[in-house]
DSSP file (Angstrom, degrees, kcal/mol; ACC not computed):
  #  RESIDUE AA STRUCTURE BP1 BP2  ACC     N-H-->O    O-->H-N    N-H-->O    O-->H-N    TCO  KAPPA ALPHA  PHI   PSI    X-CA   Y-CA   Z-CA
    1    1 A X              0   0    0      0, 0.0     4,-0.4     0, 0.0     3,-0.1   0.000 360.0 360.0 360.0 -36.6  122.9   49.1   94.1
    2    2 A X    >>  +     0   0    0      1,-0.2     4,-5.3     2,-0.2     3,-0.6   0.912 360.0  51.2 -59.2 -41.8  120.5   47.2   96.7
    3    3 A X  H 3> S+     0   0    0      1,-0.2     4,-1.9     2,-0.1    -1,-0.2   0.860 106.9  53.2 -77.6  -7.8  120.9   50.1   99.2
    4    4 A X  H 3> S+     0   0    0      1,-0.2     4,-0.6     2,-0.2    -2,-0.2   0.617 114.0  41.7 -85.9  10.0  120.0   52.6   96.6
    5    5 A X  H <> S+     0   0    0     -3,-0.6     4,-4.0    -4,-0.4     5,-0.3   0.847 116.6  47.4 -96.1 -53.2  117.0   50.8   96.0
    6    6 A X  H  < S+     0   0    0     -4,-5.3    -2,-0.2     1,-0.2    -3,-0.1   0.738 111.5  54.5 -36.1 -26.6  116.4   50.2   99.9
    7    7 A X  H >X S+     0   0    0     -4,-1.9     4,-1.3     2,-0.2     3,-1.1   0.947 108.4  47.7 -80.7 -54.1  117.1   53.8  100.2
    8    8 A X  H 3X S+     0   0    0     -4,-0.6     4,-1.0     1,-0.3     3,-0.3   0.790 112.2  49.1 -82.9 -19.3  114.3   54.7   97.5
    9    9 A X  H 3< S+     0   0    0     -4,-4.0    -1,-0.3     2,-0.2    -2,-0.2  -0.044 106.1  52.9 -41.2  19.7  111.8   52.5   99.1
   10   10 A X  H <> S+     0   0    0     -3,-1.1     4,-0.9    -5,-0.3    -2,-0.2   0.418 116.1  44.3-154.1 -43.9  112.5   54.0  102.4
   11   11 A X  H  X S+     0   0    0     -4,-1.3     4,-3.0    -3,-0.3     3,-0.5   0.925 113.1  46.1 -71.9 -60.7  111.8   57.5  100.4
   12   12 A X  H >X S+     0   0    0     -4,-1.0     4,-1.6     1,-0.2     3,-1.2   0.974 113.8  57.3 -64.6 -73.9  108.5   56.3   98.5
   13   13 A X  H 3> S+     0   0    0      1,-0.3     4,-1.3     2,-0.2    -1,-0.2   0.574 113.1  35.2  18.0 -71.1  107.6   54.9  102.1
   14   14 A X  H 3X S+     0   0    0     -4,-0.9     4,-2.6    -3,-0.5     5,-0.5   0.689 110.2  63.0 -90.7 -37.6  107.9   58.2  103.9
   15   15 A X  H XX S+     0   0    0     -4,-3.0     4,-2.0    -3,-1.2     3,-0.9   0.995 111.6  39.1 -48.6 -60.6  106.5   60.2  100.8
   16   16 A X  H 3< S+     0   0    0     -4,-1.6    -2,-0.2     1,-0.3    -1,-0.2   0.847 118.8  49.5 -72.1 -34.0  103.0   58.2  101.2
   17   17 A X  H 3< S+     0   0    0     -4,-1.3    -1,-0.3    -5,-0.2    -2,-0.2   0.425 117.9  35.9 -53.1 -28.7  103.2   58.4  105.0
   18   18 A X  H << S+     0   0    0     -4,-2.6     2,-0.2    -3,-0.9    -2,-0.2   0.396 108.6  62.1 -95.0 -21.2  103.9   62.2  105.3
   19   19 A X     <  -     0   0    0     -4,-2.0     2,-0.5    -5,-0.5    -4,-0.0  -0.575  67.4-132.4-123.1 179.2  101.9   63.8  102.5
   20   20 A X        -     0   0    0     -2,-0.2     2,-0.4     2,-0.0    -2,-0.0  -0.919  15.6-134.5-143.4 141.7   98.0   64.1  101.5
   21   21 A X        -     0   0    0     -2,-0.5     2,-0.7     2,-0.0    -5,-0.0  -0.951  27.8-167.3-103.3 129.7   96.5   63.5   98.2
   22   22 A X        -     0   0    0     -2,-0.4     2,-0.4     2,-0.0    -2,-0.0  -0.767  16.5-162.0-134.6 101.1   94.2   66.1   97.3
   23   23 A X        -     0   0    0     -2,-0.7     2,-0.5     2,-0.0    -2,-0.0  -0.513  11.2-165.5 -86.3 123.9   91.8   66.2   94.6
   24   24 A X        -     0   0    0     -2,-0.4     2,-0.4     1,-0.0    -2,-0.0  -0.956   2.0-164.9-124.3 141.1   90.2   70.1   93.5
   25   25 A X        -     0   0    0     -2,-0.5     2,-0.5     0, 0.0     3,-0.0  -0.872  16.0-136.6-117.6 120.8   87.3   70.3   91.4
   26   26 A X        -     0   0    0     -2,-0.4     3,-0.1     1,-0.1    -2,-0.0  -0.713  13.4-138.9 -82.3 124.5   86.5   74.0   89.7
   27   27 A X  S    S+     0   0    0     -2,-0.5     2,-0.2     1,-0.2    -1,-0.1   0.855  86.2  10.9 -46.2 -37.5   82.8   74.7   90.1
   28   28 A X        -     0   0    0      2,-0.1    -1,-0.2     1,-0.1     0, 0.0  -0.985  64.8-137.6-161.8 145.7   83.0   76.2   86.4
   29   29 A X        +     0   0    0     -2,-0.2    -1,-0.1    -3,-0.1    -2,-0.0   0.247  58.1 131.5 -96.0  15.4   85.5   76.2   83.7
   30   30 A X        -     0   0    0      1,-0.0     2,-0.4     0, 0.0    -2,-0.1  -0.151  48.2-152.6 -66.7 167.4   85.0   79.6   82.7
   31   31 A X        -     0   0    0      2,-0.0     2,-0.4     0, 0.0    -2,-0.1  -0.970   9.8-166.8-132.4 146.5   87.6   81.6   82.3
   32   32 A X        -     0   0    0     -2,-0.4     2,-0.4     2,-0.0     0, 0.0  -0.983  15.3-155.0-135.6 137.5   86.5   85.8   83.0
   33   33 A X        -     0   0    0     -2,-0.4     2,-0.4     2,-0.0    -2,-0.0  -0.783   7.1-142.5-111.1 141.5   89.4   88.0   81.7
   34   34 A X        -     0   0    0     -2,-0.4     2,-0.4     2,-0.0    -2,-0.0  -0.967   8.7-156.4-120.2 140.0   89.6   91.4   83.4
   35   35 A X        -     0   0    0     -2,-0.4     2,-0.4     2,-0.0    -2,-0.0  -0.996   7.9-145.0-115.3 120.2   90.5   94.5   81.5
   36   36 A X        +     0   0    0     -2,-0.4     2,-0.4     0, 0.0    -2,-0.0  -0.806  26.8 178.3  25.8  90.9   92.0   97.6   83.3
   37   37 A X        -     0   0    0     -2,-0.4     2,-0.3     1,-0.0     3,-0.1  -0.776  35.9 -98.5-119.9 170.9   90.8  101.0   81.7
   38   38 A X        -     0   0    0     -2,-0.4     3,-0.0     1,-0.1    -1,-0.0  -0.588  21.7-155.6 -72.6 119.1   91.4  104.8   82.5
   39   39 A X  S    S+     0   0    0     -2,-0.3     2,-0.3     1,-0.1    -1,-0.1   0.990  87.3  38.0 -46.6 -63.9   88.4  106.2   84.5
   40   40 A X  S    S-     0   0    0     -3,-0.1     2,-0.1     1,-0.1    -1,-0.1  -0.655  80.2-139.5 -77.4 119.0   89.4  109.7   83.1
   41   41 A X     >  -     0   0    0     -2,-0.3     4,-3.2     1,-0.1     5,-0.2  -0.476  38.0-103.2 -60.3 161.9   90.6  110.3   79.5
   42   42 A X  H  > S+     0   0    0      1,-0.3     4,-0.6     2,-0.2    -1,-0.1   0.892 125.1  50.5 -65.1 -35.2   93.9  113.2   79.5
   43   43 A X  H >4 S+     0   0    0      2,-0.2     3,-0.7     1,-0.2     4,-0.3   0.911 107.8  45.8 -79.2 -35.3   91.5  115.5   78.4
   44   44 A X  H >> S+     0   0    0      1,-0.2     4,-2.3     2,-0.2     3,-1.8   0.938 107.8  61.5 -53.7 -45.7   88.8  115.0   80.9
   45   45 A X  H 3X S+     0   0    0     -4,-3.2     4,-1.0     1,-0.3    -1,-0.2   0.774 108.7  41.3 -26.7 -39.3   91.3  115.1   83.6
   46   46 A X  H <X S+     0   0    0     -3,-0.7     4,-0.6    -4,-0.6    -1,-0.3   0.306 112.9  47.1-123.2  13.9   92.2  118.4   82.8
   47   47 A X  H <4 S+     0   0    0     -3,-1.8    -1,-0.2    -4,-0.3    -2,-0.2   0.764 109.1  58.8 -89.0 -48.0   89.0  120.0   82.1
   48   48 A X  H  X S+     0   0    0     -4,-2.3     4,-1.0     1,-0.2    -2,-0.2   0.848 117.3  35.1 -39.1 -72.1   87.8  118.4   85.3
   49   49 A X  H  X S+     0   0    0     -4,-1.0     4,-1.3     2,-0.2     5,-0.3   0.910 108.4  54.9   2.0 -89.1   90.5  120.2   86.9
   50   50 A X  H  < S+     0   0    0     -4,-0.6    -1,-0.2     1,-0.2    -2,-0.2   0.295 112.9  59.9 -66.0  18.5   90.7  123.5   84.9
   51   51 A X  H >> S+     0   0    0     -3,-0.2     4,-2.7     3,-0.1     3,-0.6   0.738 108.2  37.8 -96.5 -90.1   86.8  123.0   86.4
   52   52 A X  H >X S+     0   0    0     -4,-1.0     3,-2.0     1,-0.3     4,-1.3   0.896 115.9  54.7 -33.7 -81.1   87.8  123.0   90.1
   53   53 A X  H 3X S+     0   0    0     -4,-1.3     4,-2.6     1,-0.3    -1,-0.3   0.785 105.6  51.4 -27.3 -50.1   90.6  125.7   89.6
   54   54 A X  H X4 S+     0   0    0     -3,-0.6     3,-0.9    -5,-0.3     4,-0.4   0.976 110.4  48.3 -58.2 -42.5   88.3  128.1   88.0
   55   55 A X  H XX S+     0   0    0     -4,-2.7     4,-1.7    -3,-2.0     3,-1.6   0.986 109.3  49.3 -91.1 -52.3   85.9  127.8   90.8
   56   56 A X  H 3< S+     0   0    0     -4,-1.3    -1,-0.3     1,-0.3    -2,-0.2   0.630 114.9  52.4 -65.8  -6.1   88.6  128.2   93.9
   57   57 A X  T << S+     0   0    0     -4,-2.6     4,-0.5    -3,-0.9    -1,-0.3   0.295 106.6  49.3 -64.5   5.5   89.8  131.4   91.8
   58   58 A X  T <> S+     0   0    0     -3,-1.6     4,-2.5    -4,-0.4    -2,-0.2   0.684 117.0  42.2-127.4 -41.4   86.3  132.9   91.6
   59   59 A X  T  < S+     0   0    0     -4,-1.7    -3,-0.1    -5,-0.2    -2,-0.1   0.375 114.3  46.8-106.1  35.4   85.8  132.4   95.5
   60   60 A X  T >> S+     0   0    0     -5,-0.2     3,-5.3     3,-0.1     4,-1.9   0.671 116.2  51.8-109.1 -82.9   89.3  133.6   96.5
   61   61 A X  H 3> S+     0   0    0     -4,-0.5     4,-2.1     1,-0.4     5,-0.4   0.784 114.2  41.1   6.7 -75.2   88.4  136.7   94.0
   62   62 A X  H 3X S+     0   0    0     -4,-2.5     4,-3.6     1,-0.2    -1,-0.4   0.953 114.7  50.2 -59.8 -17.1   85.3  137.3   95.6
   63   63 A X  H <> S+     0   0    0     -3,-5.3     4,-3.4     2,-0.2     5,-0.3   0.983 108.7  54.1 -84.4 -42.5   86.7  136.8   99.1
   64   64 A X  H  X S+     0   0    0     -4,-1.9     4,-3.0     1,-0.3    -1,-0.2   0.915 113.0  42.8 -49.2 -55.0   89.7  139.3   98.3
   65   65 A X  H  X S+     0   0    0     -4,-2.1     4,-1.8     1,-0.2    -1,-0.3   0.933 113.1  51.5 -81.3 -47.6   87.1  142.0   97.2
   66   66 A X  H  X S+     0   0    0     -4,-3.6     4,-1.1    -5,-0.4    -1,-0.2   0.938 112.2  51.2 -49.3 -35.1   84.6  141.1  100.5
   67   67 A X  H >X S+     0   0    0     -4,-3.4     3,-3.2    -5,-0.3     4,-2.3   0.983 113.8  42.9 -61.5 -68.0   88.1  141.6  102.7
   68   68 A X  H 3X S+     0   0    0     -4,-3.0     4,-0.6    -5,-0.3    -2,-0.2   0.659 110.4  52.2 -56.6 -23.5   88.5  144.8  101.1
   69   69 A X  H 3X S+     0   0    0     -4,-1.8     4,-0.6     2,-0.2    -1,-0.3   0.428 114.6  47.8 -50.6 -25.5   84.8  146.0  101.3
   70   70 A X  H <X S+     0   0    0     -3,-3.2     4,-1.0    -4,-1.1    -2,-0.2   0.747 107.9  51.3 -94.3 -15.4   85.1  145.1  105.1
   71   71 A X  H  < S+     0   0    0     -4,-2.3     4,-0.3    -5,-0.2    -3,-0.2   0.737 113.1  46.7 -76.4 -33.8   88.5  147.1  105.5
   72   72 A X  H >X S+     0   0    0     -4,-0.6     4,-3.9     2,-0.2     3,-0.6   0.879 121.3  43.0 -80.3 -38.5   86.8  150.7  103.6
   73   73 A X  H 3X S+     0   0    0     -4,-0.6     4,-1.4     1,-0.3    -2,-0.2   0.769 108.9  46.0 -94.9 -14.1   83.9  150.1  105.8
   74   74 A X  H 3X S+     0   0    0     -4,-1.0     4,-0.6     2,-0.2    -1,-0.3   0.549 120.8  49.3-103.6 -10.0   85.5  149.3  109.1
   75   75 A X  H <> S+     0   0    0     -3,-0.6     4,-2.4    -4,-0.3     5,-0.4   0.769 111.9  54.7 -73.6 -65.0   88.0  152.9  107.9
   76   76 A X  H  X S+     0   0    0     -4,-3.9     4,-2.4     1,-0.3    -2,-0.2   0.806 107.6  38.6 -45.7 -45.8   84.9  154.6  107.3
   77   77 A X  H  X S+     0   0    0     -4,-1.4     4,-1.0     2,-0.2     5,-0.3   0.725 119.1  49.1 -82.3 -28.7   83.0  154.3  110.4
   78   78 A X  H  X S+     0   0    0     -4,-0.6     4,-2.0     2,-0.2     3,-0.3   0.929 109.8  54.3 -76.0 -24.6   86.3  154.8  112.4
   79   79 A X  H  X S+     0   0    0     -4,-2.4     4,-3.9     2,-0.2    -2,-0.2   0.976 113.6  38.7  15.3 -97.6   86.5  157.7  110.1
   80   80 A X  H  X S+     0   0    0     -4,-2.4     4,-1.4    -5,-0.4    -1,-0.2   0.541 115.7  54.4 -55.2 -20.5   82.7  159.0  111.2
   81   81 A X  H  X S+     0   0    0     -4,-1.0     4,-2.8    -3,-0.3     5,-0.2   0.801 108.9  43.7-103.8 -64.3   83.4  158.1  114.8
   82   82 A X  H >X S+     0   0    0     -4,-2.0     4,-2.4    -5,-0.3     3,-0.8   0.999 118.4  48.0 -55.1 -57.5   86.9  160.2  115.2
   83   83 A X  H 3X S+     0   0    0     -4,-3.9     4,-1.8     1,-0.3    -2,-0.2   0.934 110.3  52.0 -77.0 -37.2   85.2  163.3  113.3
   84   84 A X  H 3X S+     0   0    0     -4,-1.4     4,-1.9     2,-0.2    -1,-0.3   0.791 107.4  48.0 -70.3 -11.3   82.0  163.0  115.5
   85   85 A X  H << S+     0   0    0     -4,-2.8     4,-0.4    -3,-0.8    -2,-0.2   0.947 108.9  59.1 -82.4 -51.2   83.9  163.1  118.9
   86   86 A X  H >X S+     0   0    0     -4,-2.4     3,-2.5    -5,-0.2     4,-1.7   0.952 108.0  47.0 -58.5 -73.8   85.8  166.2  117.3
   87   87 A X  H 3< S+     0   0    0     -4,-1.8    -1,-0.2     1,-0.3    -2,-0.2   0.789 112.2  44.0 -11.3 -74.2   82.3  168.1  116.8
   88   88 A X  T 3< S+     0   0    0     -4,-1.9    -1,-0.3     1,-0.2    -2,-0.2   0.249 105.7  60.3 -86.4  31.1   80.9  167.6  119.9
   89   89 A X  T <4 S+     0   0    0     -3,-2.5    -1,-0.2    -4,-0.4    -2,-0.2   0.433  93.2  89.4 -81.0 -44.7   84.2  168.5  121.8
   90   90 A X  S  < S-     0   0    0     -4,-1.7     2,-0.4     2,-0.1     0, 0.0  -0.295  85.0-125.7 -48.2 132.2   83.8  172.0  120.0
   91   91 A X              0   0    0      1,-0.1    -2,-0.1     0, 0.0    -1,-0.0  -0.655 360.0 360.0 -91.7 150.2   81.9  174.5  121.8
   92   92 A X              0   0    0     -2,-0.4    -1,-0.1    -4,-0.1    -2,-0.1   0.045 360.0 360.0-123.8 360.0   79.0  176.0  119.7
């Protein structure tokens, strides 16, 4: 029994010798709770959306009909181009 005492003196010893007592003092004891809410409700989400979508259908739309307005006019003028080189080949 005498070494288990020697043994835990020998412990308490090492404890005081090895380790740092450290006192922390809180500037303020408030306590601030944080809450976690949805930026977006499900229905804003998806208006917000069905927002965006509409508007990159409306300028793919228009772009389809400008491609196709540059495609009759770039026919037409080769069009006018071919039929005037047949004229003036023609002898009068």
């Amino acid at each position: 029994m005498e070494e288990l005492t020697a043994f835990g003196d020998k412990v308490k010893e090492d404890i005081q010798r090895d380790y740092v007592k450290a006192d922390v003092y809180y500037q303020t004891l408030n306590v601030q709770i944080v809450k976690q809410s949805a930026k977006y409700t499900d229905e804003g989400f998806f208006a917000g959306l069905g927002g965006a979508l509409s508007l990159y259908l409306g300028v793919a739309i228009i772009m389809i009909f400008e491609l196709l307005e540059l495609l009759f006019d770039l026919f037409v003028n080769v069009w006018r181009n071919t039929t005037d080189k047949n004229r003036s080949t023609i002898p009068h």
